[in-house]
C-alpha positions in Angstrom: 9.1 -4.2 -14.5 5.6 -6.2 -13.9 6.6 -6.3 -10.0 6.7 -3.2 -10.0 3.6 -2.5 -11.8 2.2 -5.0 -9.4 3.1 -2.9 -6.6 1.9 0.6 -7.9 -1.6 -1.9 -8.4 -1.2 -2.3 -5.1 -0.7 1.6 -3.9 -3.9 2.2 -6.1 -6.3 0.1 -5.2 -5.1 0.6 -1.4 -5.4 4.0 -1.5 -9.4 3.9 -3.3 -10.1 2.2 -0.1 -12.5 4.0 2.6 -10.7 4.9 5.9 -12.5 2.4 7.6 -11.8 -0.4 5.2 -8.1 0.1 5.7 -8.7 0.3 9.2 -9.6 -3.4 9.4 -6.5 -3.8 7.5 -4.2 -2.2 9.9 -3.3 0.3 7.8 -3.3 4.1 8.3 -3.9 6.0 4.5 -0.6 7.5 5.2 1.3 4.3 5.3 -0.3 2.5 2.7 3.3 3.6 0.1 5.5 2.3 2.9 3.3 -0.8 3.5 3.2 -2.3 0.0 7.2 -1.1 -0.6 8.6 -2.3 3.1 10.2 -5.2 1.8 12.2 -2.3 -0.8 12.9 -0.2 1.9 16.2 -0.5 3.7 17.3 1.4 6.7 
């Protein structure tokens, strides 16, 4: 359970970035769920 608290931390403090700051991130807002849950996601 505290991973996956980690990893909604994550989402949140991700997503009260600016666009810019994620920028230098390489991260596009709309990828920032996929991002911190790629290692979850199988295709």
């Amino acid at each position: 359970m505290s991973e996956k608290q980690g990893l909604l931390d994550k989402v949140r403090e991700l997503e009260a970035m600016s666009d810019e700051e994620l920028s230098s991130l390489g991260i596009l807002r709309e990828d920032i769920v996929d991002h911190v849950f790629r290692d979850a996601h199988f295709v």
